[in-house]
N, C-alpha and C positions, 0 to 999 in steps of 0.2 A: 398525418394525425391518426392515433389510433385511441376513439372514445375519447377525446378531449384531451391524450396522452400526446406528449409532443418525442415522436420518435428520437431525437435525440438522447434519450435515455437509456434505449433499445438496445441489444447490442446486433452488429450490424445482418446479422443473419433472421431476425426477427420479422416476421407477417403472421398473414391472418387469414384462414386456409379453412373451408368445412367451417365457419363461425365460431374456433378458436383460436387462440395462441399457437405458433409454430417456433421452434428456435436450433435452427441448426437442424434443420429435417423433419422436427422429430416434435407431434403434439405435447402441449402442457399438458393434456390430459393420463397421453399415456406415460410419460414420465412421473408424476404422482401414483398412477395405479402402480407402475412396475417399483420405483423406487421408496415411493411415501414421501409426506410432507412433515415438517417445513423439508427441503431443497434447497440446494444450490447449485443452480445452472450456469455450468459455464460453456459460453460459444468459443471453438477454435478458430472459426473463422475473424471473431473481431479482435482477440488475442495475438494471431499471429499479424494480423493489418497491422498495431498497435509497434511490434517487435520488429517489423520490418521498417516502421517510418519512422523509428530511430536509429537503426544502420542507415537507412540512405540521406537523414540529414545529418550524422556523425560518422559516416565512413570506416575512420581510423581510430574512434573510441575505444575505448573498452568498456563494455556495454553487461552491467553486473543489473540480476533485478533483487529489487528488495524483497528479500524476504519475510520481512515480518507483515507485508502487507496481507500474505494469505500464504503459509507456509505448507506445503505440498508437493511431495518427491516426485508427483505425474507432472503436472504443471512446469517443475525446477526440469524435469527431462527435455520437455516439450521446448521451452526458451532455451536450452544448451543446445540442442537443435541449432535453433538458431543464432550459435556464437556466442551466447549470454555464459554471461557467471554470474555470483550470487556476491549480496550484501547481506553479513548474517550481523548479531550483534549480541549473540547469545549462543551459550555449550549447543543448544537444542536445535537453534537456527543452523549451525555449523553443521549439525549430525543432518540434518536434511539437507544439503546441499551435498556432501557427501555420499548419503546413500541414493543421490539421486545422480554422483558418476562423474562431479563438475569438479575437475581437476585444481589443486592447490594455486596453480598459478591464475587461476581466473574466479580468486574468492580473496574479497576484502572482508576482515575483522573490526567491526568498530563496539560501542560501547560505553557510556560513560561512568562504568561501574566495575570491569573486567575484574573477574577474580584469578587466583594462579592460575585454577586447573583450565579456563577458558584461554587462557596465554599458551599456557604448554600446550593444550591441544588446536591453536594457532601454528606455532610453530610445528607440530606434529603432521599437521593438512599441510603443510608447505604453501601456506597462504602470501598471494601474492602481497598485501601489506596486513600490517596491521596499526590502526588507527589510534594512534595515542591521544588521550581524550583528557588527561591529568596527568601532574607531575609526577606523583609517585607511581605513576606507572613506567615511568622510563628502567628505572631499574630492574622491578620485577618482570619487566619484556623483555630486558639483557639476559636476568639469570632462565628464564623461560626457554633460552635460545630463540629468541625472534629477532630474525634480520634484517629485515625492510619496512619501515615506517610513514607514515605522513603524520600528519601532525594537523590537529583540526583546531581552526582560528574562527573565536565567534566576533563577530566584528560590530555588533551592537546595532544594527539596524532590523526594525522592523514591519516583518511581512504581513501583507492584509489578508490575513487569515484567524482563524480562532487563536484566541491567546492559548490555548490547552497543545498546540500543534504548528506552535512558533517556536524556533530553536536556534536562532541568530541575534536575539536581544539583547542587549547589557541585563546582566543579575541570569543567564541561561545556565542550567546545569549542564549543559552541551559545551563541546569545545574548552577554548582556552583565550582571556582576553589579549590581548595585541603583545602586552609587557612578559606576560608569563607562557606566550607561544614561541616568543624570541630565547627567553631559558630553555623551554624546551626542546629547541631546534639544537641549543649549544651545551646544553646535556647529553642529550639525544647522541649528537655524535662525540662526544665525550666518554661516553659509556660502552661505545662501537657498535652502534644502532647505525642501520642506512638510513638516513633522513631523505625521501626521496622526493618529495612535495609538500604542497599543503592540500585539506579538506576544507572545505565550506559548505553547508549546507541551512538554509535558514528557513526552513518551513516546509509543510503538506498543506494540501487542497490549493495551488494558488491560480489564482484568475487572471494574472496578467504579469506584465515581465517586469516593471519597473523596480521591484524591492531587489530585485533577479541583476537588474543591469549595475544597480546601485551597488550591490555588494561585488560585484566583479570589479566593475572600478576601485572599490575599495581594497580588493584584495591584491591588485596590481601594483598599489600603491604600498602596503605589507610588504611583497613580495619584494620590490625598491627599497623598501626597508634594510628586507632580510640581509642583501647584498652589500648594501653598505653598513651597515652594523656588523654581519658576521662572515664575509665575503662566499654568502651561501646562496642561490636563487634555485626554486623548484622546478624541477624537473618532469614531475606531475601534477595534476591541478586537476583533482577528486570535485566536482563543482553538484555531486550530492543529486536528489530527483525533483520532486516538488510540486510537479506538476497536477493539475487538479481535473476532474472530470466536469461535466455538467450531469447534476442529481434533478435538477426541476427547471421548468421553461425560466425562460429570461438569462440564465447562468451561460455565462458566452467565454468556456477557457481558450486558450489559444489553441490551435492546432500543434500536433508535438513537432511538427516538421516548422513551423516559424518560433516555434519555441525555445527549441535547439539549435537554429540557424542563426536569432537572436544572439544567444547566451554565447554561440562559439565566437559569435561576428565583436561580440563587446569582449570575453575575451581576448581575440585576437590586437583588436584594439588598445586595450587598456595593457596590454605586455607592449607592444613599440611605442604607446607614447614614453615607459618609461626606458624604452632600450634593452627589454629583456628578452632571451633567449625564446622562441614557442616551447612551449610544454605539451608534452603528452597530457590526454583528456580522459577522466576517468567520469561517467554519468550513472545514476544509480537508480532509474525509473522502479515505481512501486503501483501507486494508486493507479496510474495515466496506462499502464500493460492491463490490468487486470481488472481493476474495476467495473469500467464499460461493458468486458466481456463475461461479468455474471449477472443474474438476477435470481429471486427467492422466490419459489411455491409453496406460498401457504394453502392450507384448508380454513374457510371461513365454518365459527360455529356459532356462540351467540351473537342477533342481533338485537339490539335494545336502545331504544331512545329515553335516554336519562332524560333530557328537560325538552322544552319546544325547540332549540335551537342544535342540539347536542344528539346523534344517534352512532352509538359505539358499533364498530362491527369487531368483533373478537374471532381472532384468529390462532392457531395452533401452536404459535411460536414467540415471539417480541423481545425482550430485552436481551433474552439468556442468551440467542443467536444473533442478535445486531444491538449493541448498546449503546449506538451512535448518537442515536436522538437525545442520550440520556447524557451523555458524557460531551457532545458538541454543540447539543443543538441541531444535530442535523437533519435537512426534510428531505423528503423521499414523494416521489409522485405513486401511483397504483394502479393497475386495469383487473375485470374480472377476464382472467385467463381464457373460461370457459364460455362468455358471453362479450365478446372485447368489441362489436359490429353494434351495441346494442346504445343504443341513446342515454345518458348520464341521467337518474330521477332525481338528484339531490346530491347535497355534499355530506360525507360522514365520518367519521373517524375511527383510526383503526388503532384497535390496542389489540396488547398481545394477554398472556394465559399467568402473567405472573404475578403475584403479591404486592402491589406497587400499583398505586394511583398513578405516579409518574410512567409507567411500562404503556407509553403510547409512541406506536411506529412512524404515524402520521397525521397530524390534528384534524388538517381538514382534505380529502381529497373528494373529486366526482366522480361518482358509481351509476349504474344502473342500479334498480333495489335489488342490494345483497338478500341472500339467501343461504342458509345452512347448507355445506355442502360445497358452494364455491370454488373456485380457484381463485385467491390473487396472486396477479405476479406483482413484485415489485422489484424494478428495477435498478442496474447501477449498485449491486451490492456485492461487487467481486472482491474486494478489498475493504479489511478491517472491519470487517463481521465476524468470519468462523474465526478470525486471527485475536479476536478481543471478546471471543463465548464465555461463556460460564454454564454452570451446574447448578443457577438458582432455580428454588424449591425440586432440585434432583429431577430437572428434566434433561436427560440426556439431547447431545448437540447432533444437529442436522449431519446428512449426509450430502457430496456435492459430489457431480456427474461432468462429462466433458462431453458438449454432443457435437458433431459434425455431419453432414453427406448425410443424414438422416439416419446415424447411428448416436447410442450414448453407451458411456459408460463411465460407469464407477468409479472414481476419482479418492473419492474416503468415503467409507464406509458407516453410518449413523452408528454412535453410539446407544446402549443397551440400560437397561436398566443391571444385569450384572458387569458389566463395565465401572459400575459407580458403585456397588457393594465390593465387589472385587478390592477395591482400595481400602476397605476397612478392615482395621486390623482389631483383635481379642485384647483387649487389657490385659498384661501380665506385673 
């Protein structure tokens, strides 16, 4: 425990040294003096644990990380390192996997909106597939030049997670249901597409395996389908990431190594009860890589107790860097960076700098009496923060660091206030 904080949140490099925050060597202190706040700390050490316990409980995957969870060409380096390729799902997502060296054959294409130019330059990266997500896309990935396909099947069940970040339901804009995935399979190779599997993926943040095991069975049973229906069975089996972190005590996800071990074992399972061939495994981890391995340094400014019960601590940053709270519901636990040793005086709440009643980071957490000047860390923010910022009321977005061995550095650099004039253009 650190201040009533349940290290679990930490990322693994994380202690409390001289009576502050350490992470990856290197003081929260001196990180805010050299880099400034808000922050994004991300630890190598818990990043690569994360990339390495899913090579050794999927061996022979091919092991792509998402990119939309925090898209970043140091990080994309850092994971092709270690054998990773990327999941892009967008022109932008694709130009960062690319300029970060990660070869066409180890970049899947998805999307449920694809336009030409994101086709052609699919085809262009020599992307090892690309994920047909809608009908009418079959054609335009023919005349696109794109070769190798799967095809993503929503199979109507759903995940215990936020409805906002569920994507296997009946009525999903995701995928394609059972009737119009079997068209697409017989289009697909109609139009001289490689159909080379199918995609399933049904959720983010998940806690446990069951919506996980249930959709594999189901897709086994599909794939039985496939073969008697169009004498086609996949080759591949994209089975998507989903995996969820723990953000505050009590939250108990699986580990990735039973999580993976799980999902291959039903899998494997659910292909011989119906007789089918094993399929190569494609996994596409996003939150479960990277999340654990950042947290955010804020500077506390005002503090103010609205009623008896209620005392806000306002901090330098909030919705425009992490909108999660706003957009999921998500909770977040808190320590003061610079006093983390020191006995909790009460519980407070922390909001951030922006125009919004609702721009609160954390309702209720326990501090020591915050003070102007502060540090908080908050943890568990590597993923779908800087990836979901904004430029509300023209506060340029944080900068994020990579520390190890008690070095950091520079990762992206904070944007400027002319960064955000720059983009305005003269009326003519």
């Amino acid at each position: 425990m650190v201040d009533g904080l349940t290290t679990g949140t930490l990322p693994d490099s994380a202690a409390v040294e001289g009576g502050e925050l350490v992470v990856g060597g290197v003081a929260a202190s001196t990180l805010a003096e050299r880099f400034g706040t808000p922050l994004v700390v991300y630890c190598e050490e818990t990043l690569l644990a994360a990339a390495r316990a899913y090579r050794e409980a999927a061996p022979n995957a091919l092991l792509l990380y998402s990119v939309k969870a925090f898209p970043n060409v140091e990080l994309l380096r850092l994971l092709a390192a270690e054998g990773y390729g990327a999941d892009v799902s967008t022109l932008g997502e694709l130009a960062y996997a690319r300029a970060a060296g990660i070869p066409g054959e180890r970049i899947v294409v998805h999307g449920n909106n694809k336009s030409d130019e994101e086709l052609r330059a699919a085809a262009e990266a020599g992307a090892r597939f690309v994920v047909l997500d809608a009908l009418d896309e079959i054609e335009r990935a023919a005349a696109a030049a794109v070769r190798s396909t799967l095809v993503r099947v929503t199979p109507g069940i759903e995940a215990d997670t936020h409805p906002a970040i569920r994507t296997a339901h009946h009525g999903s804009k995701f995928g394609l249901p059972p009737d119009q995935a079997l068209e697409a399979i017989r289009r697909a190779r109609d139009a001289g597409l490689e159909v080379a599997g199918l995609h399933l993926h049904i959720g983010s943040q998940l806690l446990g395996v069951d919506a996980a095991r249930a959709s594999i069975d189901w897709l086994g049973a599909f794939a039985a389908d496939c073969r008697a229906e169009l004498g086609w069975e996949p080759e591949i089996v994209d089975l998507g990431g989903g995996l969820g972190i723990q953000y505050v005590e009590g939250e108990r996800p699986p580990t990735i190594v039973d999580f993976v071990t799980t999902l291959l074992g039903r899998l494997g399972h659910a292909w011989a009860l119906h007789g089918l061939e094993q399929p190569s495994v494609i996994l596409e981890p996003g939150r479960s890589l990277v999340g654990h391995a950042g947290l955010t340094l804020y500077r506390v400014g005002v503090v103010k107790q609205a009623t008896e019960t209620t005392t806000f601590v306002a901090v330098d940053g909030g919705m425009s860097d992490n909108p999660r709270p706003q957009l999921y519901g998500a909770r977040y636990e808190a320590l003061l960076a610079n006093r983390p040793d020191e006995e909790p005086a009460g519980s407070y709440t922390v909001c951030g700098k922006h125009c919004e009643s609702g721009d609160v980071l954390i309702e209720s957490v326990r501090l020591p009496e915050p003070r102007r000047g502060d540090l908080l860390a908050v943890p568990a923010t590597g993923a779908y923060t800087l990836s979901l910022a904004s430029n509300y009321n023209a506060v340029p977005r944080p900068a994020a660091v990579l520390v190890a061995d008690g070095k950091a550095r520079l990762i992206r650099r904070r944007e400027t206030l002319d960064d955000l004039l720059a983009l305005e253009a003269r009326a003519t």
